[in-house]
N, C-alpha and C positions, 0 to 999 in steps of 0.2 A: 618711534612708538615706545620704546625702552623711555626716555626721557617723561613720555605721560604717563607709562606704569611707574614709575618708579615718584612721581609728582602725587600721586593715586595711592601712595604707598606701598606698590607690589614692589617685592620685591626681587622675584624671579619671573619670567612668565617666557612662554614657549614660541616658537614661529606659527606653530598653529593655532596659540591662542591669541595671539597680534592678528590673525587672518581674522576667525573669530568675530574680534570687536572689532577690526575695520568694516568687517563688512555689515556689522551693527548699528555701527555708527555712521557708516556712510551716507545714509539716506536725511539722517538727522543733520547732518552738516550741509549737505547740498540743498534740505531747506530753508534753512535758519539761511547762507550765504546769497540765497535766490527771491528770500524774502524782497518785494517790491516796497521800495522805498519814497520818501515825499522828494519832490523835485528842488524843495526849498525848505532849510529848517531855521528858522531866525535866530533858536537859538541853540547852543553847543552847550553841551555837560562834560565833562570828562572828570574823573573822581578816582580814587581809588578805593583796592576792597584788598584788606590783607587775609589770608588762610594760610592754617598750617598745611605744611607737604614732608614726605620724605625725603631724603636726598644723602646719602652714600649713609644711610642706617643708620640717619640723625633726623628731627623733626627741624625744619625750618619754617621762617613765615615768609611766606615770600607776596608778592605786592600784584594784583590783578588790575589794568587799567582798565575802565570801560567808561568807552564814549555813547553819549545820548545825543537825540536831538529831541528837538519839541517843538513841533511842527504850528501851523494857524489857527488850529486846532487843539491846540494843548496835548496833543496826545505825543505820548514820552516813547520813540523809538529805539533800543542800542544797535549803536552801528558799529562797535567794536569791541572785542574783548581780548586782549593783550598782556601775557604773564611779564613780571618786568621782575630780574632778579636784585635790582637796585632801585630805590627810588632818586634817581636825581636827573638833573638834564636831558642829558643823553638819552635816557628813556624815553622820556618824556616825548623826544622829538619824534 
């Protein structure tokens, strides 16, 4: 959690305020992961999306992967969203 405050900007934050946003956050992740998805997507997106963050009391950009599909119906699902602090290969895989 330190790792997301600190990507968030924060720069300090408490065990009780990590309890807090987990428990905030929790229900929003267990939906978003539980979302029911198409059986078949013909086709795959995956792109990137840069943002700044902080990272030891410097601003950095660091690189967000997210993958789509686009189902028979054209409708544009993300099936993943993935911080990558490099873009190259390795990431990638």
């Amino acid at each position: 959690m330190e790792i997301l405050a600190r990507f968030l900007g924060i720069e300090s934050i408490s065990a009780a305020q990590v309890s807090e946003i987990n428990k905030a956050l929790s229900p929003q992740v267990d939906f978003f992961r539980n979302l029911p998805l198409e059986s078949e997507y013909p086709f795959l997106w995956i792109d990137v999306l840069y943002e700044k963050a902080k990272e030891d009391g410097r601003v950095i950009s660091i690189a967000l992967m997210i993958a789509y599909g686009i189902n028979r119906e054209g409708k544009r699902d993300i099936l993943a969203i993935e911080p990558m602090y490099e873009e190259r290969e390795e990431s990638w895989r």
